[in-house]
C-alpha positions, 0 to 999 in steps of 0.5 A: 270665747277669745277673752282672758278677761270680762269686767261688768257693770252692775246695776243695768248689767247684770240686775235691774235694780230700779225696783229692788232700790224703790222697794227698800226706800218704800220700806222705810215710807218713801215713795215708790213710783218717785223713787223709781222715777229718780233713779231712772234721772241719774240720781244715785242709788246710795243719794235716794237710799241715804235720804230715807235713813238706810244706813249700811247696816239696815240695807244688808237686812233689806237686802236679805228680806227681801231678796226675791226683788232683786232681779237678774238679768235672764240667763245672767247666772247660767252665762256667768257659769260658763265664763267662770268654768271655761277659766276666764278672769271675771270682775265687778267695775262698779260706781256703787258704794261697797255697802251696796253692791257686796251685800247685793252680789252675796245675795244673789249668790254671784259673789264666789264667780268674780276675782275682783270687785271695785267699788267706790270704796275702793277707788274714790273715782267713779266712771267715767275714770278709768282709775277703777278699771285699771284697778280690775285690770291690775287686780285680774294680772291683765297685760295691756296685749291681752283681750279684755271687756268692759261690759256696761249700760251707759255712756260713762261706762264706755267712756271709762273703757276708751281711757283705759283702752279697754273694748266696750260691750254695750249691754243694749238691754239696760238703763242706757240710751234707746241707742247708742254708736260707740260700742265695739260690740252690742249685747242685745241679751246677756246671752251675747257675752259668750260672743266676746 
């Protein structure tokens, strides 16, 4: 690896999370097979949850019942091992509110492999604003010459690399486009992030 940095995008990234959102709103007596359906549209994970009454509070309990439904991406754990043992900065870019991706990472037991996490918490601007990577960036103490990747699923998450000038990675396995050109590089498995 030739990186100083890997930034990730969660939901498509590193988890599929569609069935882990539907199974808690499920849960609380919504539909599971809509549910699925609207997150597949765009609607945001933290709209459809809130709709059914999910508070913070009562999502981290779901979260902690119902682990098992959570699905990492293969060798997602095993990869992250790698990156984080051969000394190279790992961080979160996220658009998902804090009370939705902390109690996730803590879960999956991913939370202590990465420097950073920025959430919409903490950068009220959401991709396809560079504000949070650059937040990464700083957070990481990454030089502007220095090589860092942005790792994503979508079209915003490589917009958000282009205006902090940051290499996209394309995580071709995700929720993003059946394709798409404007990648610098396609991940076809998460395997493919020790290419970077």
């Amino acid at each position: 690896m030739d990186s100083t940095a890997l930034i990730f995008d969660l939901d498509g990234t590193l988890w599929d999370s569609r069935g882990f959102y539907a199974k808690a709103v499920s849960i609380m007596g919504g539909d599971f097979n809509r549910s699925v359906l609207s997150l597949a549209d765009g609607l945001p994970a933290a709209k459809l949850l809130r709709e059914v009454g999910i508070s913070p509070r009562k999502f981290a309990s779901l979260v902690a019942s119902n682990k098992e439904n959570l699905q990492l991406y293969p060798s997602v754990r095993n990869v992250l091992d790698q990156v984080n043992k051969s000394g190279v900065s790992m961080g979160i870019v996220t658009s998902l509110p804090g009370w939705i991706a902390l109690p996730m990472l803590n879960v999956t037991g991913l939370s202590q492999l990465f420097d950073t996490v920025v959430d919409w918490g903490r950068c009220r601007s959401t991709k396809p604003s560079p504000s949070p990577l650059l937040i990464a960036l700083e957070d990481l103490s990454v030089k502007y010459n220095q090589s860092a990747w942005y790792i994503g699923d979508s079209v915003s998450d490589c917009q958000a690399a282009r205006a902090a000038q940051v290499p996209f990675a394309w995580a071709s396995y995700g929720y993003g486009p059946e394709r798409f050109d404007d990648a610098d590089r396609v991940l076809r498995s998460f395997k493919d992030v020790l290419l970077l």
